[in-house]
N, C-alpha and C positions, 0 to 999 in steps of 0.2 A: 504493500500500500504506500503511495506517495503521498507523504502530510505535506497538507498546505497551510497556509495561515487562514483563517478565520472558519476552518474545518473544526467541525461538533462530533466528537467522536465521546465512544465509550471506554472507560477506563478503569482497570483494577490499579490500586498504587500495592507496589511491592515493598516497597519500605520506605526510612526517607535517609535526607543524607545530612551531610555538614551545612547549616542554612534552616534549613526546618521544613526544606520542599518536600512533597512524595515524590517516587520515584517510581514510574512504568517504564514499557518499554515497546512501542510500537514496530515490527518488524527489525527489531534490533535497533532500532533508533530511541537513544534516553529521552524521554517525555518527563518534564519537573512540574508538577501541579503546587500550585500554593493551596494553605490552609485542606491538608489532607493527612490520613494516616495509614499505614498500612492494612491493611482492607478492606479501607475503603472502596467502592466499586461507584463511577461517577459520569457523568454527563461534563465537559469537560471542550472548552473550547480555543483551539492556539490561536496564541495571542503572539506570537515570534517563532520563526522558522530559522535555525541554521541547518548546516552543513553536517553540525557528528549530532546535535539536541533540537530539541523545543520548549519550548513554557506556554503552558496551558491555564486555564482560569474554568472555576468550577461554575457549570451551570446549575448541576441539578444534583444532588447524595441521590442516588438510585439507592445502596443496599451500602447503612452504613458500618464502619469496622467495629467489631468487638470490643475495641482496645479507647471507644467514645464514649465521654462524661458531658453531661452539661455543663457548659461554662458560669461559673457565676458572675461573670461582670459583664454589663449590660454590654461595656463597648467592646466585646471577644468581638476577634473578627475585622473589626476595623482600627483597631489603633494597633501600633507597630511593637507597646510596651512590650508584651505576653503572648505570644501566638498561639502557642501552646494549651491554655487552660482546657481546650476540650479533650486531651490524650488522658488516661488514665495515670499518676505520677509515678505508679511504680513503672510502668512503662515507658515513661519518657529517661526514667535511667537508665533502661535497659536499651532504648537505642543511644543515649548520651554512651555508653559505654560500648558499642556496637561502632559507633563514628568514630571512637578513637584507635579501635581494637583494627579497623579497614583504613585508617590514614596509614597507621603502623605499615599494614603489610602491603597495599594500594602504590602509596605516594614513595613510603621510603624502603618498601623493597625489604623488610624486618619482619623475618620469622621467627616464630616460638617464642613472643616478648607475651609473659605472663600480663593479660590487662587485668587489674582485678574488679570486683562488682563496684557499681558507680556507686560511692557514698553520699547519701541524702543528705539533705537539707531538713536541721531541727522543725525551724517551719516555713512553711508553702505557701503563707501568703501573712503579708506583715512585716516582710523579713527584710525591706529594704530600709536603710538610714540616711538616706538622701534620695531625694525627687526631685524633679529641675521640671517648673509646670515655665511653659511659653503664652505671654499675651498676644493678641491680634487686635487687629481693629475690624479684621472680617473674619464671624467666625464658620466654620465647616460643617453644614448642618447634615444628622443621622438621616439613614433612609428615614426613620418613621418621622423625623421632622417634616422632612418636605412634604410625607403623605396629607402632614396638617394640614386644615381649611386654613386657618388662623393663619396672620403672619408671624415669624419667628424675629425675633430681634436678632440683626446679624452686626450690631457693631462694636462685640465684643464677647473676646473668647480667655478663660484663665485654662489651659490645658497642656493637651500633648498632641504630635503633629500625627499626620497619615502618613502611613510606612512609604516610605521615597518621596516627601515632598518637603519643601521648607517650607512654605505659606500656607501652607492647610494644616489647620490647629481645631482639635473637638474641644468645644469648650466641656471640662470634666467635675464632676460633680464629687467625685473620689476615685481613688486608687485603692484598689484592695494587696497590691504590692507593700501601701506602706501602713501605719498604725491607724486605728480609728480617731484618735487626737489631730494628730496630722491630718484626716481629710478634714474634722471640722475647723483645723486653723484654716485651711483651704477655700474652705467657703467663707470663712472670715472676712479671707485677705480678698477673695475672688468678689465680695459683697463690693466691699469696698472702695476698689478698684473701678466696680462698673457704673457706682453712685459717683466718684468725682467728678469733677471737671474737664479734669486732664485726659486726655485720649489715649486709648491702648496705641502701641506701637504697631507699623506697617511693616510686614514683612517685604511686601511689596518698593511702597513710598518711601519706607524708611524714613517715615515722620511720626510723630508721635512719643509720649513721655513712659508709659508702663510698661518694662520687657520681661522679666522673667519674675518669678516667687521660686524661691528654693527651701525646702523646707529638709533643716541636717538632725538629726533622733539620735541622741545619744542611749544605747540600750541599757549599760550598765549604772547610771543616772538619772535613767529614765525622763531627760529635761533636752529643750529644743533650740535649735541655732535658726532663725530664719533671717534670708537675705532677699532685701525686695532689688530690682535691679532696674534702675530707671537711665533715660537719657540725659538729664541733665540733674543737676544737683539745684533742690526744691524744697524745704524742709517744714515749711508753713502746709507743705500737701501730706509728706511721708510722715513725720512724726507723729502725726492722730491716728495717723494707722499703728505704729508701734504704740504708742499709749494703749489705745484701745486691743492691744493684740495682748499685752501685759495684762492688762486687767482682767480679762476674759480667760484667758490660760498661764493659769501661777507658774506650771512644765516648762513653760519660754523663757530662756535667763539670758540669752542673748539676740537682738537684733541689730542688724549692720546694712547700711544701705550702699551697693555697687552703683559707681555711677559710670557708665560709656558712653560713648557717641560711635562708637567703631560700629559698621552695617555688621559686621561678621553677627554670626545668632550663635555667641558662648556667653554662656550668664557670668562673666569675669569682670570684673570693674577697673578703671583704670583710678579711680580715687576709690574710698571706701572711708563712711563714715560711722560711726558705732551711734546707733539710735536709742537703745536699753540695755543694761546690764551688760556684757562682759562682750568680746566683739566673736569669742571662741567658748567650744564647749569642750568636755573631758568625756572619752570614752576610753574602754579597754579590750584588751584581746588577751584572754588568759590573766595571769597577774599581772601586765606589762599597761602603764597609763599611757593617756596618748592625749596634747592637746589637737581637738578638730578645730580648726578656722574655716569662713566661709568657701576660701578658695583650698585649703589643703585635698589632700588626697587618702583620702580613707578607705579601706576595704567596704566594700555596702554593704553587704551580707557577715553582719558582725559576727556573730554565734559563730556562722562556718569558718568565719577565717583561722580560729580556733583548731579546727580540724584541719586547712589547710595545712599548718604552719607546723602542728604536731606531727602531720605524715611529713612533712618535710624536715624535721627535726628526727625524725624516726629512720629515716632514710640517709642522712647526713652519719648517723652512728657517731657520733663525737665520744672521746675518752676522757679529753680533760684537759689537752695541748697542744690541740691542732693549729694551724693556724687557715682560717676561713676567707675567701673572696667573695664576697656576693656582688654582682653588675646588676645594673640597673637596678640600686638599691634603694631609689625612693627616701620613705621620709622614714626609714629606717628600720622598720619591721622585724623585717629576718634578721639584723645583726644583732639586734636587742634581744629577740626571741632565742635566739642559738649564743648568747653573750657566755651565761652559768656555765656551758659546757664545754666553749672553746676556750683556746689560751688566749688568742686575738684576731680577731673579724676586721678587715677592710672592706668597706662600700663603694663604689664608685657608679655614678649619679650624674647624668649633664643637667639637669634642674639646681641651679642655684638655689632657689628659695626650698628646693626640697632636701638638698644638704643642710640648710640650717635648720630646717624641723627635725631631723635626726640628729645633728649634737643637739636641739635642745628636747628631745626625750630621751638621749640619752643620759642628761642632765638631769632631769625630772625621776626617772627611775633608777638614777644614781650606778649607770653601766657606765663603767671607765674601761675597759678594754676592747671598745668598736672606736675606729677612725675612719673619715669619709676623705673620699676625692672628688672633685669637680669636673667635670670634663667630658669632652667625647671618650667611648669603651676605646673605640677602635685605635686613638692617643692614648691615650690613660694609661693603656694596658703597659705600656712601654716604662711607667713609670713607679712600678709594683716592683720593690726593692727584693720581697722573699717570695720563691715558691709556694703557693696555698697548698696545702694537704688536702682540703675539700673546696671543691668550689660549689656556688650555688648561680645560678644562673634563672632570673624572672625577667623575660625579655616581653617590650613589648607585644598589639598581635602579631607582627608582622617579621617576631622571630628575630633571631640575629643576620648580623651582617657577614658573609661569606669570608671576609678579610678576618672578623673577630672569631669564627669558629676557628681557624687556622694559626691563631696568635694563643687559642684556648687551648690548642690542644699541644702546639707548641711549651706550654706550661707546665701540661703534665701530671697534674693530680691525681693524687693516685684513686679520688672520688671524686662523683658530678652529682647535683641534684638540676635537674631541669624543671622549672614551673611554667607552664602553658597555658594561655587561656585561647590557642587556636589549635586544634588535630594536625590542620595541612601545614601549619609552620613547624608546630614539633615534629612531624614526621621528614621532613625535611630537614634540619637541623640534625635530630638522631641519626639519620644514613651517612651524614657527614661525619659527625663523632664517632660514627661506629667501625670506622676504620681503623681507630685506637682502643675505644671503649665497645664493652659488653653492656647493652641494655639489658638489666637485669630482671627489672618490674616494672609497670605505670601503674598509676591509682588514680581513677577519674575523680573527680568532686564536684558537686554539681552548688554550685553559690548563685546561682539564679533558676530557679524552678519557673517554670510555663513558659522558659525561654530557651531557643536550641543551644544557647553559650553550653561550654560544658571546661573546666579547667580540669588540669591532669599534671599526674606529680610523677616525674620519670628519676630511676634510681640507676646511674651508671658507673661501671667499677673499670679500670685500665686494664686492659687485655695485657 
């Protein structure tokens, strides 16, 4: 059969892949459906035609898969958050741990690498400590909106955007991703916003004063950091909203207002002013404190990082003397997490502002044996006085740099811990190491449920 574009065929999906597509197969030609699961059987329409694939768009669930739950949030389906909420979760680990077990042997050509069961997430819904909601001045109305007689107010949206757009924002009522406090600060700040004056920002125009509400959860304090994000600095507008945000939710201890003019759509401020209480919150991962700031960098998924960091700590085997490398060491995590059991931890970091949040937590929890570098890896590297005994390696997704795998292995440790949050970068990365090193084990971890991300902790020993 010769697929065309805008051809309505029937389709059974066989599994899905890296991404969250299902996956058929039309006379040997890959077909990728969104919002599908494995056996599902579907009505299915291509919407692109190449040369070895296609991508299809679901008309109809003819006969749907076993492995299908009702989603509980009204917006499944159309917003980009969660795609997932309708697979069953013990299921969605079991392909999150399927994806990584076929990057393995697919991409990098690695067999007999023990993957072991995907480790869940404490909880499934709740579990995030940061949300980044976007304003508009036009907001994106649901199907059943438009079915309305009635007109819908479209000139202001407090939400989250439709999966591949910038300008198109559902204006969102809650998130079942983050706490029920968080969603009603949400309609607070969302109330508020749409009674001023001031105009939500254009994604479009790029006019307008209201761009983002960020709302940060500390879990182990259980108290909130929020950052309204405007275009210009206005305080006779923002301040009543932090008053009133205070009053209403005692949980709030800090509020800080980002202020840009930059079109880019990152809720980062290029001034920042503290509007209540402290401009930072304290959270923790295990015994280890941590200040969050509006712009730091946090693990979301606090609980799991816990378990991240322990398989990673599990896996490193430390005795008591090692001496540790961690790259792309951030605002210090790992070195502080693995401090107790090494003899001393180097970081190296090209974020400045996230080297000084690592010496100052590791001031805060009183570690003296991690030192940080600044710099590019791929420099850097050159400037690491001793041989590490272990190295740990959290790169970003898109993996290491070819030059760096080759400068890494030149080093020679006689351990690697690899932390991944892409399949097809670690399995790419791994065929390289493996030239030197034995993949011993991977251990999937899943730090976002109803979403295909899936992180994975690889344990390598020098051949």
């Amino acid at each position: 059969m010769s697929v065309k574009k805008g051809q309505i065929l029937d389709l059974s999906i066989e599994k899905t892949i890296f991404g969250g597509q299902g996956l058929c197969r039309v006379d040997g030609l890959a077909v990728f459906v969104e919002k599908t699961a494995p056996g599902d059987k579907v009505k299915a329409r291509i919407v692109r035609k190449k040369k070895s694939f296609a991508l299809a768009r679901v008309e109809e669930i003819l006969e749907p898969s076993p492995v299908r739950v009702q989603a509980p949030c009204p917006y499944s389906g159309m917003c980009g958050g969660c795609k997932w909420q309708f697979i069953d979760y013990k299921k969605q680990l079991e392909y999150k741990g399927e994806q990584v077990a076929e990057s393995l042997h697919h991409i990098g050509g690695l067999e007999n690498v023990p993957v072991h069961p995907t480790m869940g997430s404490e909880l499934i819904y709740g579990y995030r400590n940061k949300m980044e909601f976007s304003c508009s001045d036009h907001r994106w109305l649901l199907p059943d909106e438009i079915a309305l007689e009635e007109e819908v107010d479209r000139s202001f949206a407090l939400g989250l955007h439709v999966p591949g757009t910038f300008h198109k924002v559902m204006d969102i009522e809650k998130c079942l991703l983050q706490t029920d406090d968080a969603n009603d600060i949400l309609q607070a700040v969302h109330a508020y916003m749409k009674d001023s004056p001031l105009p939500a920002y254009g994604l479009k125009s790029h006019e307008g004063f209201w761009r983002f509400a960020v709302i940060r959860h500390s879990v182990a304090r259980d108290e909130y950091l929020i950052n309204i994000v405007t275009s210009w600095e206005e305080l006779p507008t923002v301040q009543p909203l932090a008053d009133a945000l205070v009053e209403k939710f005692p949980k709030i201890t800090a509020i800080v207002n980002n202020i840009t003019d930059r079109k880019s759509g990152v809720a980062v401020g290029d001034k920042e002013i503290c509007l209540k209480g402290q401009d930072y919150i304290m959270d923790s991962i295990g015994p280890w404190e941590y200040k969050v700031s509006a712009n730091s960098f946090f693990q979301t998924n606090t609980r799991q990082a816990k378990n991240l960091y322990q398989t990673m700590e599990d896996y490193a085997d430390l005795k008591g003397g090692e001496r540790v490398l961690d790259l792309y060491s951030g605002a210090g995590a790992i070195p502080i997490w693995l401090s107790p059991k090494a003899g001393e931890v180097l970081g190296i970091e090209i974020v400045e502002v996230a080297v000084a949040d690592a010496r100052d937590n590791c001031e805060r929890n009183k570690v003296n044996n991690c030192t940080f570098l600044v710099g590019d890896i791929l420099e850097t590297l050159d400037e690491v006085a001793h041989k590490p005994d272990v190295l740990v390696i959290d790169p970003p997704r898109s993996g290491m740099h070819g030059k760096v795998v080759k400068k890494v292995m030149a080093m020679a440790p006689s351990k690697m811990v690899y932390i991944s949050c892409n399949p097809t970068t670690l399995a790419r990365d791994l065929e390289l190491l493996s030239e030197t090193y034995s993949v011993e084990e991977v251990q999937p971890i899943d730090m976002f449920p109803h979403t295909h991300h899936i992180e994975a902790v690889a344990r390598l020993v020098k051949k």
